[in-house]
OpenMM code with the backbone's topology and positions (N, CA, C; nanometers):
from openmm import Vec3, app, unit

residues = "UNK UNK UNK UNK UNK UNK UNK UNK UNK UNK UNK UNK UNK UNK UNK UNK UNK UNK UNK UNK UNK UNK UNK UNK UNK UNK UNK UNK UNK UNK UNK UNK UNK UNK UNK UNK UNK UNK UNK UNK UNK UNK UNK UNK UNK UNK UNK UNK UNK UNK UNK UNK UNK UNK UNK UNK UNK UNK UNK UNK UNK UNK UNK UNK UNK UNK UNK UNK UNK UNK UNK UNK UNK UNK UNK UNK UNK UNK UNK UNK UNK UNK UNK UNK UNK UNK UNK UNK UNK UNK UNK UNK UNK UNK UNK UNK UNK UNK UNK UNK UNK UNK UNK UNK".split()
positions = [
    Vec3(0.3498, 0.5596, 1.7480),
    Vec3(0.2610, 0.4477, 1.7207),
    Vec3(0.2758, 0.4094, 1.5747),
    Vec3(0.2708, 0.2893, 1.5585),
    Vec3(0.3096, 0.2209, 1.4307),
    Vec3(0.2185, 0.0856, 1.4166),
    Vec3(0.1390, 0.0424, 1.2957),
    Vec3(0.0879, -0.0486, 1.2397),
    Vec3(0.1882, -0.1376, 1.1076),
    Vec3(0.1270, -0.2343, 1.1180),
    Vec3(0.1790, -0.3050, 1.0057),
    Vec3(0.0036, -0.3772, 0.9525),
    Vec3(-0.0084, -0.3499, 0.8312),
    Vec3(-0.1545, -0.4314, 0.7402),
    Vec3(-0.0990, -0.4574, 0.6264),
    Vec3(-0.2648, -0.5511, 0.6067),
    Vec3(-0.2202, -0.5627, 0.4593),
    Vec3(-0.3349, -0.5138, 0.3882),
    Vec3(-0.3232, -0.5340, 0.2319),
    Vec3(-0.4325, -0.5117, 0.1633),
    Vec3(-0.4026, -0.6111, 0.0129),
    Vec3(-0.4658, -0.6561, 0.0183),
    Vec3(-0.4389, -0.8157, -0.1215),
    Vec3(-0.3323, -0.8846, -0.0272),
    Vec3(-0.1705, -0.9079, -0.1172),
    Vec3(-0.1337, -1.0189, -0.0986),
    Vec3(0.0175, -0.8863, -0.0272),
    Vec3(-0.0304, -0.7924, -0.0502),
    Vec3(0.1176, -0.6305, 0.0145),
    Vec3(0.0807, -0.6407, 0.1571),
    Vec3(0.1762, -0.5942, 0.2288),
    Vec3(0.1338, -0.5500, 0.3472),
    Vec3(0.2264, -0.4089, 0.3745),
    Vec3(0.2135, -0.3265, 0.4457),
    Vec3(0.2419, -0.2112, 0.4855),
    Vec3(0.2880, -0.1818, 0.6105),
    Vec3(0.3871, -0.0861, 0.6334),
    Vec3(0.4352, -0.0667, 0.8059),
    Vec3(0.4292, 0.1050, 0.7605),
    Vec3(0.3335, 0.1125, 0.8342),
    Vec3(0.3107, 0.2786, 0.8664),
    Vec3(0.3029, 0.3681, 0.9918),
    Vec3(0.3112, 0.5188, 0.9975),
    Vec3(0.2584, 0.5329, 1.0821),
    Vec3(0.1726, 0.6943, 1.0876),
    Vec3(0.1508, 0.7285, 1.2094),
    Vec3(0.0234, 0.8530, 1.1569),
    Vec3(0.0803, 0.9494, 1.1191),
    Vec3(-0.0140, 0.9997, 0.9648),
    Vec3(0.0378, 1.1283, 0.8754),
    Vec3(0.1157, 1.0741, 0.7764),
    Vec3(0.1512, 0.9491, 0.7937),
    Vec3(0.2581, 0.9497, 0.6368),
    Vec3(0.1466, 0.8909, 0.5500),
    Vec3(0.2625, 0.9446, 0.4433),
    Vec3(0.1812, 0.9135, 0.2839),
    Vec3(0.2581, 0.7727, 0.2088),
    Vec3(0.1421, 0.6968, 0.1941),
    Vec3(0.2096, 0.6179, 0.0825),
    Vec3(0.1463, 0.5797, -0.0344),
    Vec3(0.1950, 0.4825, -0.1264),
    Vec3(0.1700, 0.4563, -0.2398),
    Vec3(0.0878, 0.3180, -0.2379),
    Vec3(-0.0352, 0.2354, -0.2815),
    Vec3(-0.0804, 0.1244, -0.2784),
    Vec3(-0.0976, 0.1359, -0.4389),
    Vec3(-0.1591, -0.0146, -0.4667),
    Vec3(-0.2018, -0.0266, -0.5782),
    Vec3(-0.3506, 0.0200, -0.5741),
    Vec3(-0.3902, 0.0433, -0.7080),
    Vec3(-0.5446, 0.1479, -0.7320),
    Vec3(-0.6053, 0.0779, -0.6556),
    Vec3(-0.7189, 0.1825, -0.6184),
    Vec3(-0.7834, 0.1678, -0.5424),
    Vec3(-0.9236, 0.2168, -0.5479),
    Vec3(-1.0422, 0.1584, -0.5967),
    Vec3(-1.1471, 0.2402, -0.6672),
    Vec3(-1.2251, 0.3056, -0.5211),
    Vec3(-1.2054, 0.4013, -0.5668),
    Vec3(-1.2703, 0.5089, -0.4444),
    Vec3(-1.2522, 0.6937, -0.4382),
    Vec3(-1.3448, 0.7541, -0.4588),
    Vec3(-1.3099, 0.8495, -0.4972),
    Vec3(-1.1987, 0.9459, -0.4329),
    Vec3(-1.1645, 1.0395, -0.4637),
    Vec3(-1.0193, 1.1049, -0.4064),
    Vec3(-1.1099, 1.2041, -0.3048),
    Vec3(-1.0314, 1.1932, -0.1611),
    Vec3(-1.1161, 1.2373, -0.0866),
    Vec3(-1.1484, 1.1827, 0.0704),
    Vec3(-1.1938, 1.0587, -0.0161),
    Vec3(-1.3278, 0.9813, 0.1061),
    Vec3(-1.2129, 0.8813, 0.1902),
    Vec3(-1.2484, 0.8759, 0.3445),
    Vec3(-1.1518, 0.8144, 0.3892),
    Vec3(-1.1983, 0.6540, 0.3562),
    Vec3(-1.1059, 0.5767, 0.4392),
    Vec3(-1.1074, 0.4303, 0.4034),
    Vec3(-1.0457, 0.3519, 0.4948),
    Vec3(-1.1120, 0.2428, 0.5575),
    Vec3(-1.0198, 0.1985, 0.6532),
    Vec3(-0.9910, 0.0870, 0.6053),
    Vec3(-0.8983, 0.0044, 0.6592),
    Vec3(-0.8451, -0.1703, 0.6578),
    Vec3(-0.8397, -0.1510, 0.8114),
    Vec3(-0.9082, -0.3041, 0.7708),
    Vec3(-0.9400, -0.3956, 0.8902),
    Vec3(-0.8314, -0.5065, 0.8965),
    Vec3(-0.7362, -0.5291, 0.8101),
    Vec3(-0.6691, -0.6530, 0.8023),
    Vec3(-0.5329, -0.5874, 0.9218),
    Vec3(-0.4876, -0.5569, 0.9845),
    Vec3(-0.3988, -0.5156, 1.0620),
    Vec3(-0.3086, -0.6463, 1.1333),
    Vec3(-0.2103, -0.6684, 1.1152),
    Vec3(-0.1222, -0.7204, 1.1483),
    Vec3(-0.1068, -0.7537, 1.3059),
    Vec3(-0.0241, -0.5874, 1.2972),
    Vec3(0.0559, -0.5808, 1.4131),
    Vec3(0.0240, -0.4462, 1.4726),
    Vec3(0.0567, -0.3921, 1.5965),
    Vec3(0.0377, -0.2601, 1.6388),
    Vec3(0.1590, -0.2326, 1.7026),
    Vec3(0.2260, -0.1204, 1.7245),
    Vec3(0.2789, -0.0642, 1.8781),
    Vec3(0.2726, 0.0931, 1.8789),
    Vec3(0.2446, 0.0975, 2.0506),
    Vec3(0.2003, 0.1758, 2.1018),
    Vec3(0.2627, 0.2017, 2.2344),
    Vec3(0.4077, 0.3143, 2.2155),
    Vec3(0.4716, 0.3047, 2.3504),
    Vec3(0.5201, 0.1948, 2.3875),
    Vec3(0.4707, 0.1032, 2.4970),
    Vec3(0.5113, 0.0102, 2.5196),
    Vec3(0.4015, -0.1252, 2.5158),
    Vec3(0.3241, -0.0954, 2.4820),
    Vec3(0.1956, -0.1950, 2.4709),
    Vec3(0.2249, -0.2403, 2.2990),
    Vec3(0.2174, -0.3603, 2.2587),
    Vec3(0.2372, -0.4596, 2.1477),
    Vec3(0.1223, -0.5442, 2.1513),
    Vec3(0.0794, -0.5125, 2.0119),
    Vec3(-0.0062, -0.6036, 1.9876),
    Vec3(-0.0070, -0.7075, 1.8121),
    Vec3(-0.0477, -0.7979, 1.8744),
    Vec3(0.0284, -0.9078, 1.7625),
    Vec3(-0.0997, -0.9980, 1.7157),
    Vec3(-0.1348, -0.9617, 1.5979),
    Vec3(-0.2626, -1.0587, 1.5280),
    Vec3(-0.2526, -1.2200, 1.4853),
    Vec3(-0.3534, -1.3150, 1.5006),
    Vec3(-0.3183, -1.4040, 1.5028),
    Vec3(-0.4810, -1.5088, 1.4106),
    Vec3(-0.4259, -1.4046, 1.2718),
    Vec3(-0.3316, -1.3646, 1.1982),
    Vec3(-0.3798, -1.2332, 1.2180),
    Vec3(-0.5185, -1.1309, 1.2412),
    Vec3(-0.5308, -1.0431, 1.2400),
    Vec3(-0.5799, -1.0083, 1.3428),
    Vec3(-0.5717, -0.8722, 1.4205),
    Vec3(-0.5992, -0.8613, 1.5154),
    Vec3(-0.7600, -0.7625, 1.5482),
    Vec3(-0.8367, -0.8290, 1.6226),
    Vec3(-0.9928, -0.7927, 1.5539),
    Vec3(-1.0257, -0.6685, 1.5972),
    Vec3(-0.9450, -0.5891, 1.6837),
    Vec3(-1.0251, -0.4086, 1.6972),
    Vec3(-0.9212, -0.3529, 1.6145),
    Vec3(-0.8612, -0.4132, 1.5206),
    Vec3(-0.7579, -0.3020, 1.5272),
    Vec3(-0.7849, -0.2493, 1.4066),
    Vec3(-0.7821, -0.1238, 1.3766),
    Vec3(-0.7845, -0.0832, 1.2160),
    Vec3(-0.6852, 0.0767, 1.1772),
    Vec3(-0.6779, 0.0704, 1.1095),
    Vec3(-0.6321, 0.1358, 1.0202),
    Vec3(-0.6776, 0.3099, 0.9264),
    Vec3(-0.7184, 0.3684, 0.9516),
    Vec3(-0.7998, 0.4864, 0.8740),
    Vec3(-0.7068, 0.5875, 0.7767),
    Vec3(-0.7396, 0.5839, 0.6936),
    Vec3(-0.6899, 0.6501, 0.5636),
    Vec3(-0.7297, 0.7198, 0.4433),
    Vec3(-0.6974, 0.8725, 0.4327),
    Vec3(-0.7810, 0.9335, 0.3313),
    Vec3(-0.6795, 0.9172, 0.1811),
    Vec3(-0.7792, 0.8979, 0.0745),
    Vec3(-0.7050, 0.9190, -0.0446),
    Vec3(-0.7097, 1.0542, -0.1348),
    Vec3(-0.5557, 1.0603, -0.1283),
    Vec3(-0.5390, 1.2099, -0.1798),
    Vec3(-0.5293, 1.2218, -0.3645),
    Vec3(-0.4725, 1.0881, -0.4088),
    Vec3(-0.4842, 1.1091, -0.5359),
    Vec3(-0.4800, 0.9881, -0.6043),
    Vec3(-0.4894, 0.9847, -0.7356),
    Vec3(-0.4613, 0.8687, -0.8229),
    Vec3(-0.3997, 0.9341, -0.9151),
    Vec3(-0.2631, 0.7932, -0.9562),
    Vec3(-0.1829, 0.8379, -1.0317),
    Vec3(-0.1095, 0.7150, -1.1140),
    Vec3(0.0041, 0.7281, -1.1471),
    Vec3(0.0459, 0.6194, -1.2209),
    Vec3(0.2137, 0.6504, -1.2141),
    Vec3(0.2814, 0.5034, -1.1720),
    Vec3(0.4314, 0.5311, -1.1288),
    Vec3(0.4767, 0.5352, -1.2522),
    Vec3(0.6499, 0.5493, -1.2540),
    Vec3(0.7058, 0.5673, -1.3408),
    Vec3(0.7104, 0.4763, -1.4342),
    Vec3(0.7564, 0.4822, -1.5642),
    Vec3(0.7793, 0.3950, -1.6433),
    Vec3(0.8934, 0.2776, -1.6564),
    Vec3(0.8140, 0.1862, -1.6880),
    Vec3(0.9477, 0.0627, -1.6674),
    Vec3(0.9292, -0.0326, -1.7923),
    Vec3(1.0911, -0.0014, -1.8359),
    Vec3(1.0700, -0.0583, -1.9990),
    Vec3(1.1074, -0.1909, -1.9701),
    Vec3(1.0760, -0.2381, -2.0740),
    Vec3(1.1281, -0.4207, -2.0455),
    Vec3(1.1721, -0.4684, -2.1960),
    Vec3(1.3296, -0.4928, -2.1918),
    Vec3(1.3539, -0.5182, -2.3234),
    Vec3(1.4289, -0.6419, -2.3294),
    Vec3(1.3700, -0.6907, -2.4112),
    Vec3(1.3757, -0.8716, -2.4752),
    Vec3(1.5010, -0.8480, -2.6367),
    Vec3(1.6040, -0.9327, -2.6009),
    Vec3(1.7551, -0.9196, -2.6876),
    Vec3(1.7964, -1.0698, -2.7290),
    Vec3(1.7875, -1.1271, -2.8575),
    Vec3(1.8688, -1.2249, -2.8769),
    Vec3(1.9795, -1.1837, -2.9748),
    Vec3(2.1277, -1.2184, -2.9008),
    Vec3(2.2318, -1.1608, -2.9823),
    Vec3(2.2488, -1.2989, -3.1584),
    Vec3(2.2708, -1.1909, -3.2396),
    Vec3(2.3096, -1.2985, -3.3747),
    Vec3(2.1905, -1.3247, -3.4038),
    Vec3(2.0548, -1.3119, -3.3525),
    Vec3(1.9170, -1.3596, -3.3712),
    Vec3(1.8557, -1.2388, -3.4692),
    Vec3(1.8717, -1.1275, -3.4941),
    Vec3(1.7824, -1.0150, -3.5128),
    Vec3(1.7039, -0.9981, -3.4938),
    Vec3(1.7273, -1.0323, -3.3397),
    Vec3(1.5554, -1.0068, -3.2586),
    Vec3(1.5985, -0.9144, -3.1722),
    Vec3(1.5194, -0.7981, -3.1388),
    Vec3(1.4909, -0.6660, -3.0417),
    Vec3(1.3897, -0.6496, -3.0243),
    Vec3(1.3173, -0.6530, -2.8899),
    Vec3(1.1480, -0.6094, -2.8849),
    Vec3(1.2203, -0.5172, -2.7428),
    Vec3(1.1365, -0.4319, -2.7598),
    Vec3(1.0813, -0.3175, -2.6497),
    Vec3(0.9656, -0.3155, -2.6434),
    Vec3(0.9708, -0.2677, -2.5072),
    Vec3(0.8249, -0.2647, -2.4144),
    Vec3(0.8312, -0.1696, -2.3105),
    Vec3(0.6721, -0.1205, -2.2708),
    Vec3(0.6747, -0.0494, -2.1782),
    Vec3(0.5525, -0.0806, -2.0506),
    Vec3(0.5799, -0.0097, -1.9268),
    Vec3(0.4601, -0.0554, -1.8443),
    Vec3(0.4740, 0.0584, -1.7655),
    Vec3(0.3748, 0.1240, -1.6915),
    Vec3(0.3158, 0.2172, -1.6105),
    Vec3(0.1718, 0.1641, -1.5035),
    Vec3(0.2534, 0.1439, -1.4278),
    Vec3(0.1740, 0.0504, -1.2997),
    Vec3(0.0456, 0.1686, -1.2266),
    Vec3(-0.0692, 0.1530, -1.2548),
    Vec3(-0.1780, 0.2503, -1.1877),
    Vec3(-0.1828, 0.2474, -0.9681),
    Vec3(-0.1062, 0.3744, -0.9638),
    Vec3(-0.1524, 0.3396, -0.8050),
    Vec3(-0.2301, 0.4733, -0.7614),
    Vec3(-0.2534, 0.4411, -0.6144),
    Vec3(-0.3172, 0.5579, -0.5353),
    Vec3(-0.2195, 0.5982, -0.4449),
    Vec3(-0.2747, 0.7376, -0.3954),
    Vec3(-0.1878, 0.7997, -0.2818),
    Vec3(-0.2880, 0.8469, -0.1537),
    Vec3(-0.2463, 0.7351, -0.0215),
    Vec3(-0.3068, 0.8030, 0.0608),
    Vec3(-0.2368, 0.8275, 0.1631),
    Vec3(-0.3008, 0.9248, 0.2965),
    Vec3(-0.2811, 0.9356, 0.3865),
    Vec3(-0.2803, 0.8892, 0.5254),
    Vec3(-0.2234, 0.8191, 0.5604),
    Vec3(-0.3027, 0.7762, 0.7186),
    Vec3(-0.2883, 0.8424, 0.8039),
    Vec3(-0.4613, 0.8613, 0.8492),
    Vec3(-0.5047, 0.9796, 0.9225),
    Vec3(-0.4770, 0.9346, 1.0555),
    Vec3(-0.5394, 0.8048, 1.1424),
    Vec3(-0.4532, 0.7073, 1.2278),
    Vec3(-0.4705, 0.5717, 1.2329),
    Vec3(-0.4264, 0.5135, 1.3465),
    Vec3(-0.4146, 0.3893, 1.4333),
    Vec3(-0.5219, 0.3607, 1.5106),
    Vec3(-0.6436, 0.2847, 1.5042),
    Vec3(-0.6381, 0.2349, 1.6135),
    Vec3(-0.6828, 0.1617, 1.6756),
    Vec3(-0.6554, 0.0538, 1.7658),
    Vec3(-0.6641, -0.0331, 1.8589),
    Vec3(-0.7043, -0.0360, 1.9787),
    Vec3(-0.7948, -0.1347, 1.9898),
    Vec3(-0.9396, -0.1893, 2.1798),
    Vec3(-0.9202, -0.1002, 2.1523),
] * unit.nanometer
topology = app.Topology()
chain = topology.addChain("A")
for resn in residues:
    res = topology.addResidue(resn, chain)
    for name in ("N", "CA", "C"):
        topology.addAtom(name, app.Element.getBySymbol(name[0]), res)
């Protein structure tokens, strides 16, 4: 069984027990959390397709941590100019679990 949601403007294709990465998420580490925005479902052979979202269907998910991805420099170069700027960014996300699926 497999979902597809979203959450803001991301959407996600998961399925039960995996872990992934979203953007933060204020909620303490721990407490589960569902989305209601669900896409799409399948289940064996039963498909279900939101239009745009599909209204029993949800999503349940515990958050295991908060953290922050890797670093990503961003560097700005004009040649003959003596210009060099460096920069850095570290994007804040969460890590959760989806506990399951589910749909009617």
């Amino acid at each position: 069984m497999y979902a597809v949601f979203q959450i803001g403007s991301k959407q996600y294709y998961v399925c039960a027990g995996e872990i992934i990465y979203i953007d933060r998420m204020i909620a303490n580490i721990g407490s589960r959390i569902e989305f209601n925005q669900v896409l799409f479902i399948k289940d064996n052979d039963c498909i279900q397709i939101g239009n745009p979202f599909i209204n029993s269907g949800k999503v349940v998910a515990q958050i295991i941590c908060h953290d922050r991805c890797k670093k990503i420099k961003i560097i700005k170069f004009r040649r003959r100019k003596h210009f060099r700027k460096s920069q850095g960014h570290r994007q804040h996300i969460t890590k959760i679990k989806i506990l399951n699926i589910q749909s009617s």
